[in-house]
N, C-alpha and C positions, 0 to 999 in steps of 0.2 A: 251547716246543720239542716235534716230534712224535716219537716215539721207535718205532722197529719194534723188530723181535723183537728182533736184535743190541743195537740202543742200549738196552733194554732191561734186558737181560740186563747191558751193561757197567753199568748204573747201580745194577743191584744189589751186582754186587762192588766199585763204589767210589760209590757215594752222594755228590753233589754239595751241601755243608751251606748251599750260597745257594739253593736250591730250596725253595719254600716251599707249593708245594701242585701236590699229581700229580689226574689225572685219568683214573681207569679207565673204559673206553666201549665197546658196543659191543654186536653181537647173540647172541656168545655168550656170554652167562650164567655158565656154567660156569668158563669162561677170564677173567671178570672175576673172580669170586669169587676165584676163583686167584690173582691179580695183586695184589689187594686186601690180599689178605693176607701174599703175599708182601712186599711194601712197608713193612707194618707191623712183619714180623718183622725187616726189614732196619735200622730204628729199634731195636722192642723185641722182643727173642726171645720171652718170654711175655707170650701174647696176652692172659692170663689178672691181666693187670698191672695194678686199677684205679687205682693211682695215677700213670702213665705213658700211660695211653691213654684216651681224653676219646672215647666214641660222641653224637653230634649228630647229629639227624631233621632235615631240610626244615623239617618243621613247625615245630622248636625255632628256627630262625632267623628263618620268615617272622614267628613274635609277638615274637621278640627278635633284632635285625639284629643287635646287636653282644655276641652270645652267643659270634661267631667270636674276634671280639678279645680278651672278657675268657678265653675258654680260651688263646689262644696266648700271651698274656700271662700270664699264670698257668705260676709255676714248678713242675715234679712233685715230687714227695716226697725224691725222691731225686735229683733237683739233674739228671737226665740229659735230654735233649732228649723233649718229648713228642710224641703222634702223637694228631691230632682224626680221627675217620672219620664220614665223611657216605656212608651207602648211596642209593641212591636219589635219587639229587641228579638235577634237572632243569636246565630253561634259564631258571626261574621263580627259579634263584638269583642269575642273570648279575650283576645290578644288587650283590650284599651281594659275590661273587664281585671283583668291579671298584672297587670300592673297597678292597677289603681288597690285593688286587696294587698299587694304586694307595699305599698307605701302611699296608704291613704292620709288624706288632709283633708282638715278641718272638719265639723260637727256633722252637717248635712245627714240623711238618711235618703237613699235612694231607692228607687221599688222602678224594678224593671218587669215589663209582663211579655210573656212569649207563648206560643202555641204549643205542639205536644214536640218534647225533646228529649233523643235517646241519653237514656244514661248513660254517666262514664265518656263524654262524649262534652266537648266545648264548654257552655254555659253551665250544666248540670253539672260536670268535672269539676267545678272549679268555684263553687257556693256550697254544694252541699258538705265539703267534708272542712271547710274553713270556718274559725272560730268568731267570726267576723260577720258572717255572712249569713242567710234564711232560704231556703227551697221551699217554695209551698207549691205542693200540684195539685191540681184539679179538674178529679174524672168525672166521668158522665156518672150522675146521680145511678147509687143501684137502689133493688127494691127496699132492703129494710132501712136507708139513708133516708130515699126518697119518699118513704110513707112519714116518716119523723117529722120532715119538711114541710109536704103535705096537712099535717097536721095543726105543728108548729105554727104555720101563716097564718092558719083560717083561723085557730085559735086568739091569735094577733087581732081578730076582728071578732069574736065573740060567736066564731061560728064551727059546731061540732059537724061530725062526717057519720052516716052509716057504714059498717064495712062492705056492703058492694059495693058504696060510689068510691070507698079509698083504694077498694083492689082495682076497680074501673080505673081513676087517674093513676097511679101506680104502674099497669100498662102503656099508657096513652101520652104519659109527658116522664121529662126526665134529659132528655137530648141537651136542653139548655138550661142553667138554673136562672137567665133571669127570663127566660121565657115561661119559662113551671111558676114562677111567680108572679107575676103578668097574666096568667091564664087565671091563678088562683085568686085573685083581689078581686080579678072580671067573677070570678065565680061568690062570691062573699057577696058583693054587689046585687049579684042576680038574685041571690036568696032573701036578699033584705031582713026585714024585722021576721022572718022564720026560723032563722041562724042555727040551720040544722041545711047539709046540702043530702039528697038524697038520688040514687044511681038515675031517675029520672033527669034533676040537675045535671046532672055530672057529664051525662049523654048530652044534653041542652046545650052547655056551654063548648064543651072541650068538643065537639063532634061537629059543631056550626062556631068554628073560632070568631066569626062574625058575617055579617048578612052579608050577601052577594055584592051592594054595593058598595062597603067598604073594602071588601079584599078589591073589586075591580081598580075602584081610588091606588090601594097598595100597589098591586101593578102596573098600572099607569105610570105613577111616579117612577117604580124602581125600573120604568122600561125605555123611561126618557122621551116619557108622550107630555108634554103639559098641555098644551090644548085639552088631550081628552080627560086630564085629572083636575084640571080648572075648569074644567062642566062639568064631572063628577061632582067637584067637591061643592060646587052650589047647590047643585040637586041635595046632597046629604044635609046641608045646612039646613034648606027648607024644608028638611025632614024633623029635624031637632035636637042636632046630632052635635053636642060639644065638642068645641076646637080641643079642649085637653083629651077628648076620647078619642078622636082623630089621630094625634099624635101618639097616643100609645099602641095604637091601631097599629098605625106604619112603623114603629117603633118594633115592634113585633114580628112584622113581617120580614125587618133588615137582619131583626138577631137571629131571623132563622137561615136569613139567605148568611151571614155570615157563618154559622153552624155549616152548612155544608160545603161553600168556600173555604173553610179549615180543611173539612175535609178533602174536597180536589188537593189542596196544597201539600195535605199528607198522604198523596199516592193512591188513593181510591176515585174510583171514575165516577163521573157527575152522577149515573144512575146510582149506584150505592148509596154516596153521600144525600142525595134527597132522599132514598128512601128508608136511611136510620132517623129521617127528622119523626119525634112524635108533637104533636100526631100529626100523621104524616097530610101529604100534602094533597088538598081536594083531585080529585083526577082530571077534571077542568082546566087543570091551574100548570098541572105536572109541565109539558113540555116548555109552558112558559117560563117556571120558575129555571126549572134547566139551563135554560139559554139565557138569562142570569146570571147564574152561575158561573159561565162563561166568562161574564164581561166585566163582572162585579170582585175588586180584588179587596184584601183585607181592610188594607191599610184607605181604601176609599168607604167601605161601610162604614168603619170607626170613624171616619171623621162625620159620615151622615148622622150616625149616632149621637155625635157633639151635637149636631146643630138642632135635634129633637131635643137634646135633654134640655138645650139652655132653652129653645122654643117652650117648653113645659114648665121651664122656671119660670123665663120672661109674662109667659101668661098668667101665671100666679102673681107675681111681684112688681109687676108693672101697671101704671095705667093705659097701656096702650092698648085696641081694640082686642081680645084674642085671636077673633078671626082674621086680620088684619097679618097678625105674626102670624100665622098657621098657613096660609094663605103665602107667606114672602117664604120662608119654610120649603112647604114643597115644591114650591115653585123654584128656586135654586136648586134641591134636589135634583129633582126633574130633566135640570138643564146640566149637571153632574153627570145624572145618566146620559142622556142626549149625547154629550162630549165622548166617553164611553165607550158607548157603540158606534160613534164613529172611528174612529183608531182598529176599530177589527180588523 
């Protein structure tokens, strides 16, 4: 079954327990990631659950086909339904994918997420018209979606919009949905106790996605210099610049570089792909983000992503220094990239 934004959304507030594996798709990244996890928490509220939620690579399955079955068979700890997540899932699954609808076991719920996938064609063949089974795709935000959103967030914070600055953001973001929300918190933030954003905001924020020295920090890391991002990032500190803001900083920077490495992947040339990102990319910045591009493959941003988010957890939930985690953070990153572009 194909499910749009409503059928969606109703399957979240009531989960159908004969459904046996969702499949999130599509070209925005951002909105997959979303969805992805939304689905999971709809199962298990903490994500952070490893005896309830089973992670499985591609690759775990292609040397082991029925690594699906013994996880869905396999009871969790605590007796309550589990959730298997496969990121990255192709059409090179169809075959373990088809059988397993074909003569599934046990309880489990599985949510596979994939990039943009012709229809009628592998995966999508083979979900969308089973009684069993969830398609949810997810496009690039349009304009009357994208203003609802827009909206919808700021309101989340108590903060209304003029109509130039909604037709302004409306234009200018929309490439990634968790990057349009990312940009929109930063912009809530900005306005403070005014909690009205006005087309001056709106140019402020989304126009200077942040000051010179953070995006430098962002490319440093994603270009696999630490030296120069470990003198960045001191300088930024003695500036007054919180490790959690830091983090969503570069956080930002990967779901865009991710956004356009979708797109190389789906047959558009690097210049294209940077230049549907909104808003798009400082011209300073352009040829470097490019050769990026290049080097930076899906399945290696996703996993940078992991190590932001739990960095963003860890500094909330932990006593340990934040700077300290933000600091071991990109620094690993860094040495990601490093490895990288060596292999070119």
């Amino acid at each position: 079954m194909k499910l749009n934004v409503k059928g969606f959304e109703s399957f979240l507030r009531n989960p159908d327990e004969t459904t046996k594996i969702a499949l999130v798709f599509g070209a925005d990244v951002g909105l997959v990631e979303e969805r992805f996890n939304l689905l999971t928490k709809m199962i298990v509220p903490d994500m952070n659950d490893p005896f309830q939620i089973a992670e499985i690579t591609p690759d775990m399955l292609k040397e082991d086909p029925f690594r699906l079955y013994d996880e869905s068979a396999e009871l969790s700890f605590s007796g309550k339904r589990k959730v298997i997540r496969i990121k990255n899932a192709s059409n090179k699954l169809a075959d373990i994918i088809k059988k397993f609808l074909a003569e599934p076991v046990g309880d489990a719920f599985i949510i596979l997420s994939a990039g943009e996938l012709k229809p009628n064609v592998g995966l999508r063949k083979l979900i969308e018209p089973s009684k069993i089974a969830v398609a949810i795709p997810c496009y690039m935000d349009e304009a009357g979606s994208l203003q609802g959103i827009i909206q919808s967030t700021l309101a989340h914070s108590n903060v209304s919009i003029e109509k130039e600055a909604l037709d302004y953001l409306t234009k200018n973001l929309g490439s990634n949905r968790l990057v349009t929300r990312s940009e929109l918190e930063k912009l809530a933030v900005y306005v403070g106790e005014k909690n009205r954003v006005t087309i001056e905001d709106a140019k402020a924020c989304v126009d200077d996605t942040s000051a010179q020295s953070l995006d430098d920090l962002s490319f440093a890391i994603a270009d696999g210099n630490p030296e120069s991002a470990m003198h960045l990032l001191n300088r930024i500190y003695s500036e007054g610049t919180t490790p959690i803001g830091l983090v969503r900083t570069v956080m930002r920077h990967f779901q865009r570089l991710h956004v356009s490495v979708a797109h190389v992947k789906n047959r558009k040339s690097i210049g294209v792909a940077v230049s549907l990102l909104r808003p798009p990319v400082f011209f300073k910045y352009k040829s470097q983000f490019e050769n990026q591009v290049r080097f930076w493959s899906e399945q290696h941003i996703s996993r940078v992503l992991e190590i932001l988010f739990k960095t963003e957890r860890e500094c909330k939930t932990t006593n340990n220094p934040a700077e300290i985690l933000c600091e071991r953070a990109f620094l690993q990153i860094s040495l990601i990239a490093k490895s990288l572009k060596s292999r070119r």
